[in-house]
N, CA, C and O atoms as a printed pandas DataFrame, in Angstrom:
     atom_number atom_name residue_name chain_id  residue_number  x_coord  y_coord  z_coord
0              1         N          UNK        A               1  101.105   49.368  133.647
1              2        CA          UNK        A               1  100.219   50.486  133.594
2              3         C          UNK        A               1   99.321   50.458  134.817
3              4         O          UNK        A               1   98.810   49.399  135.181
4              5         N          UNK        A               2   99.065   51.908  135.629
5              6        CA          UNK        A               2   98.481   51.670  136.754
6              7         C          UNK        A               2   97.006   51.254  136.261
7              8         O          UNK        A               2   96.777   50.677  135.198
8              9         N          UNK        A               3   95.867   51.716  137.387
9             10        CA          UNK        A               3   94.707   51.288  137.159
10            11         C          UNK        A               3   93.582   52.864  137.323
11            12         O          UNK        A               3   92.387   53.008  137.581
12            13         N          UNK        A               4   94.514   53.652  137.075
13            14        CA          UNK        A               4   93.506   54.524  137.671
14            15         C          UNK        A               4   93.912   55.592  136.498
15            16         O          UNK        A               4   94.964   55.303  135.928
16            17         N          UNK        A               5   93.225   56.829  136.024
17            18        CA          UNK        A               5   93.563   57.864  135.149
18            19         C          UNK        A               5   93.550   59.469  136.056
19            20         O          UNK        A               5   92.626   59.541  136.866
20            21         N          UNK        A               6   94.012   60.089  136.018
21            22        CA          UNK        A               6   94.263   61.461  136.687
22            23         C          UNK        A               6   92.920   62.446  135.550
23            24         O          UNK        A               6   92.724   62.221  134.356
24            25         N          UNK        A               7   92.518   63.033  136.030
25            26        CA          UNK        A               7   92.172   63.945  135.243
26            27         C          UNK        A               7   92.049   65.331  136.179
27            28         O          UNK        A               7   91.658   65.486  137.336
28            29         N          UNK        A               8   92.507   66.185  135.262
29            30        CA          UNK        A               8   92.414   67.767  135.900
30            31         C          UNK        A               8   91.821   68.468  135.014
31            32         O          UNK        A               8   92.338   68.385  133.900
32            33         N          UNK        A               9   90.378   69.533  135.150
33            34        CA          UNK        A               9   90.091   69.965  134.495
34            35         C          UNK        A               9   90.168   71.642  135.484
35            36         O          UNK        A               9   89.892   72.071  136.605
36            37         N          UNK        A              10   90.654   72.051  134.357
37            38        CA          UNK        A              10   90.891   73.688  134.700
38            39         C          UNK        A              10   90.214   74.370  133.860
39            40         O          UNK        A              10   90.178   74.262  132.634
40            41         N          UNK        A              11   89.145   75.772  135.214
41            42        CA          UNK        A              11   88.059   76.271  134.595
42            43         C          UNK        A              11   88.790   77.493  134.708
43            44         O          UNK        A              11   89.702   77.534  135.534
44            45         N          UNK        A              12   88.490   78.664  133.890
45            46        CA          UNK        A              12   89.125   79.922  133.969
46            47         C          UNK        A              12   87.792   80.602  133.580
47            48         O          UNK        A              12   87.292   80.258  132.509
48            49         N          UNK        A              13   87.176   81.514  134.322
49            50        CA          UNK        A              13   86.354   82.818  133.946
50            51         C          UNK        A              13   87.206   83.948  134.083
51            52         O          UNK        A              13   87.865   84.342  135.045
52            53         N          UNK        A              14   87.031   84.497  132.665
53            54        CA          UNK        A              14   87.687   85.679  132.635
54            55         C          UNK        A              14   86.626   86.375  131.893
55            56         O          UNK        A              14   85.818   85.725  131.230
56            57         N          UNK        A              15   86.572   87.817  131.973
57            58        CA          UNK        A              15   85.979   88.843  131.379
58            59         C          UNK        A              15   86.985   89.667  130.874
59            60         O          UNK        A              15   87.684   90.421  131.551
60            61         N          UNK        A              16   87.057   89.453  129.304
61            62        CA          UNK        A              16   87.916   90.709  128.979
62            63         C          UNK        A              16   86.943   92.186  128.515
63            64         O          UNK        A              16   86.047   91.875  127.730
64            65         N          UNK        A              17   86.955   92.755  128.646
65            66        CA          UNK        A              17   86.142   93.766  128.043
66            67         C          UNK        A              17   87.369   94.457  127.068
67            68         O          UNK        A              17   88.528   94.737  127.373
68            69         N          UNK        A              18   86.709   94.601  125.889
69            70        CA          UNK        A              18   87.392   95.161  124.434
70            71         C          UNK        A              18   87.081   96.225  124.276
71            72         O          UNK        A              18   85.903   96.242  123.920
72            73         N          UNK        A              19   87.685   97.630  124.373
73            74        CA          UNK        A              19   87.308   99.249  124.244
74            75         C          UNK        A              19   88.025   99.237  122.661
75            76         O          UNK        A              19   89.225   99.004  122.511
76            77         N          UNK        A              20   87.252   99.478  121.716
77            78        CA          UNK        A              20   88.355  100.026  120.702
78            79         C          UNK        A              20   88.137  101.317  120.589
79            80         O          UNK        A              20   87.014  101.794  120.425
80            81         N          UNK        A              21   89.082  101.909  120.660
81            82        CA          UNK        A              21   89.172  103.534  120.572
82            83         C          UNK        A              21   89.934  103.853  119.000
83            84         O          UNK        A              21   90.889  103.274  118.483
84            85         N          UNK        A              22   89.128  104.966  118.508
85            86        CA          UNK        A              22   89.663  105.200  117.617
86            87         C          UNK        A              22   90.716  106.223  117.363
87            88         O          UNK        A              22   90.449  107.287  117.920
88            89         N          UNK        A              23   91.710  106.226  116.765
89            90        CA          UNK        A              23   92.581  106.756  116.291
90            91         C          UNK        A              23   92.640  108.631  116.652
91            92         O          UNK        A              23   91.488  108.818  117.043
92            93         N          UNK        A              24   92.930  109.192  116.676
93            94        CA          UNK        A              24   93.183  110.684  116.438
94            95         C          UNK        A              24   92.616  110.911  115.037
95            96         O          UNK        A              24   92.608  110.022  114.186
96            97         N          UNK        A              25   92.178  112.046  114.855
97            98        CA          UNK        A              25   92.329  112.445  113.083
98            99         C          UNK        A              25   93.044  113.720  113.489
99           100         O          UNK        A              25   93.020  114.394  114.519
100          101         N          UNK        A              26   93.929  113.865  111.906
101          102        CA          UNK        A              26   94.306  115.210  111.784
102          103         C          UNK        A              26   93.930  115.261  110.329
103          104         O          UNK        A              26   93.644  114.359  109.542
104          105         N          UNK        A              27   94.019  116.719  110.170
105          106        CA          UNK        A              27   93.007  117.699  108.736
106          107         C          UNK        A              27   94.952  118.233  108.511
107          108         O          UNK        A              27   95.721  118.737  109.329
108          109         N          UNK        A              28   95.188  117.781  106.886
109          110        CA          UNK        A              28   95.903  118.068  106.351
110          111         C          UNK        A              28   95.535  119.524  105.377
111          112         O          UNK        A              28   94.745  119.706  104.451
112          113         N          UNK        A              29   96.059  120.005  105.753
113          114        CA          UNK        A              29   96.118  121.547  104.497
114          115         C          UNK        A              29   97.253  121.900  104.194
115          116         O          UNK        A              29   98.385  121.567  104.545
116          117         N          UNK        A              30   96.742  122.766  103.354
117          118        CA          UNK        A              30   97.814  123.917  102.451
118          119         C          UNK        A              30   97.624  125.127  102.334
119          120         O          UNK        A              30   96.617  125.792  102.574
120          121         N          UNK        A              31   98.925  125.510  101.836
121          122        CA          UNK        A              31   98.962  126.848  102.443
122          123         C          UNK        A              31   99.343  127.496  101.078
123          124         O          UNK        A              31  100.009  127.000  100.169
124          125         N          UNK        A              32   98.490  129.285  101.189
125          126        CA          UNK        A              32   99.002  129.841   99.881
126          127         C          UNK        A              32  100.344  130.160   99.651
127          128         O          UNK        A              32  101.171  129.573  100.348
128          129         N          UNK        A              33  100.740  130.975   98.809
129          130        CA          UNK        A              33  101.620  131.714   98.366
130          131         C          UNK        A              33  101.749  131.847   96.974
131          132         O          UNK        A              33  101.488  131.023   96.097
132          133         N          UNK        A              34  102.228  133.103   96.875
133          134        CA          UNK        A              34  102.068  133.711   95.516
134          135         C          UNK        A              34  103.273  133.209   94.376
135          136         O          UNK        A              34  103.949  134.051   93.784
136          137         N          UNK        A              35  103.416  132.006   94.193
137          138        CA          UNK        A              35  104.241  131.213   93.179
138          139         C          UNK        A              35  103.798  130.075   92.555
139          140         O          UNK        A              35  103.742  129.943   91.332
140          141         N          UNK        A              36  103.310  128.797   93.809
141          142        CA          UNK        A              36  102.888  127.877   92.897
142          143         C          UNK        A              36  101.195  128.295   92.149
143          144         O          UNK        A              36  100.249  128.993   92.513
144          145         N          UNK        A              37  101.477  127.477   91.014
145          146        CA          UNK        A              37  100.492  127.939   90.092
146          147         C          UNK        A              37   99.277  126.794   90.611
147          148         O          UNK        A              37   99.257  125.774   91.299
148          149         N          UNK        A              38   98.408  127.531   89.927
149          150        CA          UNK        A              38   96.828  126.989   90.442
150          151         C          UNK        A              38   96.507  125.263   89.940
151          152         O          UNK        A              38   95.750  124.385   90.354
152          153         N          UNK        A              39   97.400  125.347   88.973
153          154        CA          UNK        A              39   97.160  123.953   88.317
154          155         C          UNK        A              39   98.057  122.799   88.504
155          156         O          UNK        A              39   97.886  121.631   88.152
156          157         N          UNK        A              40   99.065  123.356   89.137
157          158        CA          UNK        A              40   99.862  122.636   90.335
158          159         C          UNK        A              40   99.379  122.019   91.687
159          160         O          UNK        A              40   99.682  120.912   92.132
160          161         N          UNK        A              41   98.627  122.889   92.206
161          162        CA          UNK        A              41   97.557  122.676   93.664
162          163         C          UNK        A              41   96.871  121.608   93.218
163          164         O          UNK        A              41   96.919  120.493   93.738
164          165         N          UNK        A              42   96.194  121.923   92.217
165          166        CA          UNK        A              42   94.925  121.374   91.484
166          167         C          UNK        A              42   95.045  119.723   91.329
167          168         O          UNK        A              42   94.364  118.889   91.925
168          169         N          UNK        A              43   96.231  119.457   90.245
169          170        CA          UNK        A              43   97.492  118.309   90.369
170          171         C          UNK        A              43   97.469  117.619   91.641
171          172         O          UNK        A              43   96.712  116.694   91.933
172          173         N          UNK        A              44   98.198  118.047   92.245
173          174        CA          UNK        A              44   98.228  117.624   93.840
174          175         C          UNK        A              44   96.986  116.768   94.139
175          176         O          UNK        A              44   96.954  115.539   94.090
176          177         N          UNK        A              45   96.072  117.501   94.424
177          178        CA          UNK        A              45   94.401  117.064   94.732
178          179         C          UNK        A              45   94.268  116.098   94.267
179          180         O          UNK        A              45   94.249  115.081   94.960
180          181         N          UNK        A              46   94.148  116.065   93.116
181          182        CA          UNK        A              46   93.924  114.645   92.692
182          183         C          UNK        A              46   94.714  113.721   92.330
183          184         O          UNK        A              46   94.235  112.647   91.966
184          185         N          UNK        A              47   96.274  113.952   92.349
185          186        CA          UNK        A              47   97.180  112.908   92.245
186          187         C          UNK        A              47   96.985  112.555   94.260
187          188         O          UNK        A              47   96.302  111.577   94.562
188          189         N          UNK        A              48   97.319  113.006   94.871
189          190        CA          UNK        A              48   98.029  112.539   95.814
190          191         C          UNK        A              48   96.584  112.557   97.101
191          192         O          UNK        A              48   96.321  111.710   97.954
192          193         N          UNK        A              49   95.934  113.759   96.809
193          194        CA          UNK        A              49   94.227  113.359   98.249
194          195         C          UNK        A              49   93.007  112.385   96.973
195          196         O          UNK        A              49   91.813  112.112   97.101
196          197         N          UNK        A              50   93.582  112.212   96.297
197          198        CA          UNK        A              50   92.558  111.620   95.156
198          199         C          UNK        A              50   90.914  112.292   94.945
199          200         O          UNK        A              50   89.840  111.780   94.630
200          201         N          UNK        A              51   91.227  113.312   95.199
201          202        CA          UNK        A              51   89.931  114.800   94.546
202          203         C          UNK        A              51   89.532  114.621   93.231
203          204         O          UNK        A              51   90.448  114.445   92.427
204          205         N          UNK        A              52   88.353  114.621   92.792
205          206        CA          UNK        A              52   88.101  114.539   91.663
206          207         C          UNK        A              52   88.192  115.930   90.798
207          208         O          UNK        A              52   88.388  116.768   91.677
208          209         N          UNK        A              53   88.166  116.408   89.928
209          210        CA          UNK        A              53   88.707  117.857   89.024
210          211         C          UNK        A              53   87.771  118.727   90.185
211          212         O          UNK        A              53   88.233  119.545   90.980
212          213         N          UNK        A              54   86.464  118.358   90.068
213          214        CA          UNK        A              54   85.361  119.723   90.385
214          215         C          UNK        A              54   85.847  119.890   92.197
215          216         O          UNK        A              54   85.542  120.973   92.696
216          217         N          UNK        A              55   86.478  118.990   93.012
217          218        CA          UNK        A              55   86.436  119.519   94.298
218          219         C          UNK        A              55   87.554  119.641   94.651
219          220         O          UNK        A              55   87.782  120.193   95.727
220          221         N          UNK        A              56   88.821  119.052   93.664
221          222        CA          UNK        A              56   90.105  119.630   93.721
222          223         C          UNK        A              56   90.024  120.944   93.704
223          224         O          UNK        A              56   90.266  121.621   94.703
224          225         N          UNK        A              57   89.485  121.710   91.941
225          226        CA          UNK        A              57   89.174  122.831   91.891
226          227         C          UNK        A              57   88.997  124.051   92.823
227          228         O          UNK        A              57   89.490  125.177   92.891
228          229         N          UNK        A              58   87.596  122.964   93.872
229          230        CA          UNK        A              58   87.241  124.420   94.913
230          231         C          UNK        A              58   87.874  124.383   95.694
231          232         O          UNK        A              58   87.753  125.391   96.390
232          233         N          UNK        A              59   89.113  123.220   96.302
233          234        CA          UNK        A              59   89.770  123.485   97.649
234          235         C          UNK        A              59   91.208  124.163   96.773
235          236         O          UNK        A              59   92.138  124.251   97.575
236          237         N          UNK        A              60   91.503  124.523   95.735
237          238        CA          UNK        A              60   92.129  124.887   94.878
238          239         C          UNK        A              60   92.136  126.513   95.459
239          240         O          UNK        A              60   93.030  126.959   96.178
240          241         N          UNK        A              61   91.177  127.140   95.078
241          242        CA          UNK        A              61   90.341  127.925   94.885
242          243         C          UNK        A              61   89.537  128.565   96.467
243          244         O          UNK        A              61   88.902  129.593   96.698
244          245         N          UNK        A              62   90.015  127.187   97.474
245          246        CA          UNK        A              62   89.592  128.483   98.402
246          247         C          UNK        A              62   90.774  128.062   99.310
247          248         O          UNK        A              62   90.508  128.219  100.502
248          249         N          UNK        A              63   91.836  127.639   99.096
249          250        CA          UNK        A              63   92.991  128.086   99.503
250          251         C          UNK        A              63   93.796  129.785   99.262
251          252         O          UNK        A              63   94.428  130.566   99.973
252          253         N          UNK        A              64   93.118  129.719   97.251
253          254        CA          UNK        A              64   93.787  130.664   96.940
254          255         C          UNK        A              64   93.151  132.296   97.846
255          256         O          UNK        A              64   93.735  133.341   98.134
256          257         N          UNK        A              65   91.598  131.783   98.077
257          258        CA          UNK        A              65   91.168  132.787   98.435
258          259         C          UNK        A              65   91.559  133.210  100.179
259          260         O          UNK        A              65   91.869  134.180  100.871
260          261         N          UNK        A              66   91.359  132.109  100.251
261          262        CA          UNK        A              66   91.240  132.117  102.181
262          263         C          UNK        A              66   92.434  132.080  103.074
263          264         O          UNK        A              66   92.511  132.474  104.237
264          265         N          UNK        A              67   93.644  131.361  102.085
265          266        CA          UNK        A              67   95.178  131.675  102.682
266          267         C          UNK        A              67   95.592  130.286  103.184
267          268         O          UNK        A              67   96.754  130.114  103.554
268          269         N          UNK        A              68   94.516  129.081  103.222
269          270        CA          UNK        A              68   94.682  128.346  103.399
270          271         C          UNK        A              68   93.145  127.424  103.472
271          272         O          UNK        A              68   91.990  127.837  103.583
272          273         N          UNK        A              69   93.635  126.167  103.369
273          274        CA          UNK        A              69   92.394  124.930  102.552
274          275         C          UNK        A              69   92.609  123.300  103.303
275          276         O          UNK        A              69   93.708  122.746  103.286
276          277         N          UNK        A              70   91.573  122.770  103.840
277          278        CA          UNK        A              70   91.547  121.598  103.962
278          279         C          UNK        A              70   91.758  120.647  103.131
279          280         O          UNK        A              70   90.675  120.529  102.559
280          281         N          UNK        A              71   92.710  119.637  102.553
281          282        CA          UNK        A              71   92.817  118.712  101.630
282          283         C          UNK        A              71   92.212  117.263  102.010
283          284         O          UNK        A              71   91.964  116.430  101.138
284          285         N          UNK        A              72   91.990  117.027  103.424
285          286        CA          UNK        A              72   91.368  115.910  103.860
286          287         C          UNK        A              72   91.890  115.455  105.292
287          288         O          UNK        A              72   92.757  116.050  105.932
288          289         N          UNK        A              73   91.205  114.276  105.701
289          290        CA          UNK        A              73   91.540  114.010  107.179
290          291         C          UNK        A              73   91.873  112.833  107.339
291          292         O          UNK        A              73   91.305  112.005  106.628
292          293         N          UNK        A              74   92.667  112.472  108.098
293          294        CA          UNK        A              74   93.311  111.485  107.949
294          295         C          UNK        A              74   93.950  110.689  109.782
295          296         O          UNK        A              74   93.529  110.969  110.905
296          297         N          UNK        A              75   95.085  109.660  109.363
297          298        CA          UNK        A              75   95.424  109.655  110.671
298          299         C          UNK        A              75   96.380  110.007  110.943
299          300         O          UNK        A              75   96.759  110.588  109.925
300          301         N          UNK        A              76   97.436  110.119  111.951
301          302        CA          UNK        A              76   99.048  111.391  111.759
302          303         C          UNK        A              76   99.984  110.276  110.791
303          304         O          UNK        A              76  100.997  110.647  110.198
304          305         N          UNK        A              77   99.484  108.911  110.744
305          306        CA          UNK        A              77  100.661  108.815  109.576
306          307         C          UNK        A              77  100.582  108.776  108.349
307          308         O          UNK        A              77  101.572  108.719  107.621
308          309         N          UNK        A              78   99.529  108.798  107.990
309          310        CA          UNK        A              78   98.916  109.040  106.670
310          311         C          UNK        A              78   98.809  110.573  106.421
311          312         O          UNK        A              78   99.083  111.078  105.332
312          313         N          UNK        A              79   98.279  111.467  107.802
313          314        CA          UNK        A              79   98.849  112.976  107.045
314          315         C          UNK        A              79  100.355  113.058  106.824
315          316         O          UNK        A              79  100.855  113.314  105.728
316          317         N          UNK        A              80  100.950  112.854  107.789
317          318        CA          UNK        A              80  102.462  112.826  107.701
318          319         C          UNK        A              80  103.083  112.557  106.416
319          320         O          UNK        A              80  104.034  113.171  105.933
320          321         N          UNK        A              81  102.321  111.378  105.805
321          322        CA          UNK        A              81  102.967  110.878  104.637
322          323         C          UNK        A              81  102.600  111.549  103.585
323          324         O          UNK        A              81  103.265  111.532  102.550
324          325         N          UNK        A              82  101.066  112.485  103.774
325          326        CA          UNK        A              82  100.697  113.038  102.369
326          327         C          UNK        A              82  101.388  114.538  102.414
327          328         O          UNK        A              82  101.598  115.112  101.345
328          329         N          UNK        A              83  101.716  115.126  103.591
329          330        CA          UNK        A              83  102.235  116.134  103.949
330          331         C          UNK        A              83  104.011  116.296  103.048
331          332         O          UNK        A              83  104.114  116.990  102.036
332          333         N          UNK        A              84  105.006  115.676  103.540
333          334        CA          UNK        A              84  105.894  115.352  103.092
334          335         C          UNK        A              84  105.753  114.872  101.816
335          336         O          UNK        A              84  106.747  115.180  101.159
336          337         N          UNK        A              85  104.437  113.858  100.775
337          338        CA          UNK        A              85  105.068  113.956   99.467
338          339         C          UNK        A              85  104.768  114.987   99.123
339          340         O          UNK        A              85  105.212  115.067   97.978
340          341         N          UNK        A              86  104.006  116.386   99.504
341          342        CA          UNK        A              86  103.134  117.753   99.081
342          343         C          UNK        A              86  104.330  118.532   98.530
343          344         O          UNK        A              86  104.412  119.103   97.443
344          345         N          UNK        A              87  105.634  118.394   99.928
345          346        CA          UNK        A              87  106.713  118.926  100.108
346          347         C          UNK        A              87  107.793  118.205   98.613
347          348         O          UNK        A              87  108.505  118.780   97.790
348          349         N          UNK        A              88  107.560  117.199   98.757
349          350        CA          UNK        A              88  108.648  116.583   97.912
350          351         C          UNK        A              88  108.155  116.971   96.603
351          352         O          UNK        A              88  108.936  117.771   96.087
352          353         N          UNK        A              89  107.142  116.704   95.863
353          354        CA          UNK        A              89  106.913  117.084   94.623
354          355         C          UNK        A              89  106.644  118.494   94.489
355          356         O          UNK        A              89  106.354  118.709   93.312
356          357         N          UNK        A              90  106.614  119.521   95.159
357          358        CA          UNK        A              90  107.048  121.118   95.173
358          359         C          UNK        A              90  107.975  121.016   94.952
359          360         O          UNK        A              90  108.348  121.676   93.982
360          361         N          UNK        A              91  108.682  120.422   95.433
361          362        CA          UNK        A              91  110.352  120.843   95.673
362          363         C          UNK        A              91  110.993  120.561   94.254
363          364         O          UNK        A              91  111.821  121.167   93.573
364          365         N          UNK        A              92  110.357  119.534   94.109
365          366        CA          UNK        A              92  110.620  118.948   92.220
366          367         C          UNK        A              92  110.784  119.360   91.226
367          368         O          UNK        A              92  111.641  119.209   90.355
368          369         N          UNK        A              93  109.217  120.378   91.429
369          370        CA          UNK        A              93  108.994  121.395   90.480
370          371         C          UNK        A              93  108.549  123.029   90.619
371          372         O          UNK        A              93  107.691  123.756   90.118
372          373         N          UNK        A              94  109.879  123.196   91.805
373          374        CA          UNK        A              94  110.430  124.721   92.020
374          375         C          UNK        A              94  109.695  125.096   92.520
375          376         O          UNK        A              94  109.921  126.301   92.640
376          377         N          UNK        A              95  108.501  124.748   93.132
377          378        CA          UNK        A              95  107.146  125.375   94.219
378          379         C          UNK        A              95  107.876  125.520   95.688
379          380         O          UNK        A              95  108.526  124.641   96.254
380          381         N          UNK        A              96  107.567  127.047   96.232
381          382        CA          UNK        A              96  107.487  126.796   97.723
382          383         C          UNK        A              96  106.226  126.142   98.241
383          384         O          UNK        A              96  105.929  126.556   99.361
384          385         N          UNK        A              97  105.682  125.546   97.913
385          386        CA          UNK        A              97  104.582  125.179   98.665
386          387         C          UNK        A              97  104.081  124.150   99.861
387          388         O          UNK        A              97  104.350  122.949   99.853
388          389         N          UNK        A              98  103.322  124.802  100.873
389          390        CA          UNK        A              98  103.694  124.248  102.011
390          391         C          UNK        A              98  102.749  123.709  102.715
391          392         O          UNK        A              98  101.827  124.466  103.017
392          393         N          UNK        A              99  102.698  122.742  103.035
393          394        CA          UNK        A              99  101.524  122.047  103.705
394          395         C          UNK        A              99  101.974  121.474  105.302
395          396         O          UNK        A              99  103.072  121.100  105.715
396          397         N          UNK        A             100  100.691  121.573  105.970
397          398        CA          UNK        A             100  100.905  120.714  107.513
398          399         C          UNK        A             100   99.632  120.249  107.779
399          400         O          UNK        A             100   98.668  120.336  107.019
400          401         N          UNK        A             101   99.655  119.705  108.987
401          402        CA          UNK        A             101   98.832  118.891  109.488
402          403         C          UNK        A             101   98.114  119.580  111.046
403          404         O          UNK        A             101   98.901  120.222  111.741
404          405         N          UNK        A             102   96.894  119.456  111.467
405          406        CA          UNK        A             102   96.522  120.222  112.435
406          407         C          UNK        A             102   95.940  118.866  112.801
407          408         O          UNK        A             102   95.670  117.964  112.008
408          409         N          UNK        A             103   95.772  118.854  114.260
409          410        CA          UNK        A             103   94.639  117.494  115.232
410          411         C          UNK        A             103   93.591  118.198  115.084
411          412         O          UNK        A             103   93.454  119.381  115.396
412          413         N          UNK        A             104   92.571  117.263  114.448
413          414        CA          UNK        A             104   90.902  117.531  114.435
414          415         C          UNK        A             104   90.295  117.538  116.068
415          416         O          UNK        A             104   89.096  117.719  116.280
């Protein structure tokens, strides 16, 4: 064994700077038409945006009035996903009813 020990010490300064940026939102809605029934919409709301009766009700209600209604905001894959089951359980139960997604 020699007599001597090596040592290397390695210094590194680094600066990372961390930006977190947040996500996009998009505002999922729906759209009227004169077939699915009100208590179908209503359903929806609170099965699938988890609305409680009284604000399911009014986005219920001012879809029916206004032609179309915000159901909530989200990020594109979570609208995406609530969008498509909107579609799938219409489709289930004989509704045209149609929902999309807009960027906030």
């Amino acid at each position: 064994m020699s007599g001597f020990t090596t040592q290397t010490q390695e210094q590194v300064d680094s600066k990372t700077r961390v930006v977190e940026k947040e996500p996009p939102m998009y505002q999922v809605l729906l759209h009227n038409d004169d077939y699915t029934t009100m208590n179908f919409v209503v359903e929806l709301l609170v099965g699938i945006f988890h609305k409680n009766l009284e604000e399911a009700t009014r986005i219920m209600l001012n879809v029916h009035r206004s032609g179309i209604g915000i159901c909530g905001i989200y990020t594109y894959e979570v609208a995406e996903t609530k969008v498509e089951t909107v579609h799938q359980l219409a489709h289930e139960r004989g509704f045209p009813l149609k929902s999309s997604i807009e960027k906030v």
